[in-house]
C-alpha positions as CSV (number, residue, x, y, z in Angstrom):
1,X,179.9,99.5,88.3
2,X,176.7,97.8,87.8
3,X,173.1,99.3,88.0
4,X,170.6,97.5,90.1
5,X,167.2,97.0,88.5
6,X,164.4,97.7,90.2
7,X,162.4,100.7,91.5
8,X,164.0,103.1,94.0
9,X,162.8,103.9,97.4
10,X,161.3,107.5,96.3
11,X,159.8,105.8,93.1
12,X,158.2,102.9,95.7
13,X,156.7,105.8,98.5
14,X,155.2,107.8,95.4
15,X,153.0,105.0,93.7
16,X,151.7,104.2,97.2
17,X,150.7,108.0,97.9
18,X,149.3,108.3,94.2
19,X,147.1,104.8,95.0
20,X,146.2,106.1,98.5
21,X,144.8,109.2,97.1
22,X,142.5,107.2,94.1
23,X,141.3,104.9,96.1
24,X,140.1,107.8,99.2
25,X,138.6,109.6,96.1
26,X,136.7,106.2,94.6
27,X,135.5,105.7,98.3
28,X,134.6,109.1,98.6
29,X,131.7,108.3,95.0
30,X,131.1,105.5,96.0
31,X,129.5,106.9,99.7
32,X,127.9,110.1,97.8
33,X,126.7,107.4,95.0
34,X,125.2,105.4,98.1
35,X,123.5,108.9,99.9
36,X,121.8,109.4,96.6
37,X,120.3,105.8,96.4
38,X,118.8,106.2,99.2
39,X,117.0,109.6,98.5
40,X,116.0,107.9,95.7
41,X,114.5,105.1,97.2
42,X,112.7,107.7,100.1
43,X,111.3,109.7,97.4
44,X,109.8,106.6,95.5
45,X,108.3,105.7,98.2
46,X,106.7,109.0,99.2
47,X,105.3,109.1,95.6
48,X,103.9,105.9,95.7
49,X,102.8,107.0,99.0
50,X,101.1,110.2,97.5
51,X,99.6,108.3,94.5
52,X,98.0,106.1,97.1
53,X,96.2,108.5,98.7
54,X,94.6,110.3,95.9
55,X,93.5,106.7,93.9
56,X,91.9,106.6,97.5
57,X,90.2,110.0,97.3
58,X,89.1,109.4,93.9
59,X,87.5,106.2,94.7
60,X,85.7,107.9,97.7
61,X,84.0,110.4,95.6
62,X,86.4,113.4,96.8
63,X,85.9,112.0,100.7
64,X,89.1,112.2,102.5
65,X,90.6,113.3,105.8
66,X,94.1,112.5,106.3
67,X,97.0,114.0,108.3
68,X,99.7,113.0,110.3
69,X,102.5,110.4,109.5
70,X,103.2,107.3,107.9
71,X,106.2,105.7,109.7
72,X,108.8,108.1,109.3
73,X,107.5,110.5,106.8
74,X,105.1,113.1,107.7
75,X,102.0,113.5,105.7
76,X,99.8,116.7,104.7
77,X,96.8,116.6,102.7
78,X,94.6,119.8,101.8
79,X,91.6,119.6,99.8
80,X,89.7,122.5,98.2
81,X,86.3,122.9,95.9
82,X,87.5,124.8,93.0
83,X,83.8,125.3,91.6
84,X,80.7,123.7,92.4
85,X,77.6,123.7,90.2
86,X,74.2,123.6,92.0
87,X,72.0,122.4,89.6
88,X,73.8,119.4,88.6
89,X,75.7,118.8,91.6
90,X,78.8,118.2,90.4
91,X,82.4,119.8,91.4
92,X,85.5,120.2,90.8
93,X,88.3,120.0,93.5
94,X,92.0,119.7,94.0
95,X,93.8,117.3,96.4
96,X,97.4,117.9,97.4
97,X,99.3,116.0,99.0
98,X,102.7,116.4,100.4
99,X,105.0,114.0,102.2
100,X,108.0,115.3,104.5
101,X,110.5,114.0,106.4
102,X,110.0,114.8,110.3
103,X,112.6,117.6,110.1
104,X,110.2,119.1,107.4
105,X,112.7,117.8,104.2
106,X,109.7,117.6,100.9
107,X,110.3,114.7,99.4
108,X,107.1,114.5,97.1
109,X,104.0,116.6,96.3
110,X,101.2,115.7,94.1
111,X,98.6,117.7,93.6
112,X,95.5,116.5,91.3
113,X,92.0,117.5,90.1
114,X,88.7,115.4,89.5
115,X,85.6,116.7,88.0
116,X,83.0,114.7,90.6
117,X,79.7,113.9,89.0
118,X,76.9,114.9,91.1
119,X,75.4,111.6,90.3
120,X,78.2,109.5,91.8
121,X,78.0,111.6,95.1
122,X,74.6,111.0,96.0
123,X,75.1,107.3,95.2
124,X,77.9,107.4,97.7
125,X,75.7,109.1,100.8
């Protein structure tokens, strides 16, 4: 009696249920792989956001009043005078700014602080 070459049935139905199962686990990274991307991208973009506004407070002099949202990110800026000096007129304050998701998700928080020369304020009124 001869043996037929080849690969039996059993043989056949396991390879097929050992490819099924790497390839639902590389589709599985692949998705997770593409979910990170795009936090990655949202929170670039809500930095750059953040860095935006506070180049635009320090080129106001410390003069800024934002709030509310940018498209689909919701935007929170507080603004406090850590110490002020009376004489000269110049201060020191602290800008943070946060940007959140609408379900309230941070994505980015920058907080910064600029000694303001009384001199450049009274140029600026």
């Amino acid at each position: 009696m001869s043996r037929a070459r080849g690969f039996t049935l059993v043989e056949v139905l396991v390879a097929l249920v050992v490819t099924a199962i790497v390839l639902i686990v590389v589709a599985n990274g692949m998705q997770a792989s593409d979910r990170r991307q795009a936090l990655v991208r949202e929170r670039d973009a809500a930095a750059a956001l953040a860095s935006d506004i506070v180049e635009g407070w320090l080129a106001s002099g410390g003069q800024i009043e934002v709030s509310g949202t940018a498209g689909k990110l919701a935007v929170s800026v507080e603004q406090q005078t850590i110490f002020e000096d009376e004489i000269t007129g110049a201060r020191l304050n602290e800008l943070s700014v946060t940007i959140a998701t609408p379900s309230g998700r941070r994505l980015a928080t920058l907080t910064r602080r600029h000694l303001f020369d009384g001199k450049v304020d009274q140029d600026a009124r």
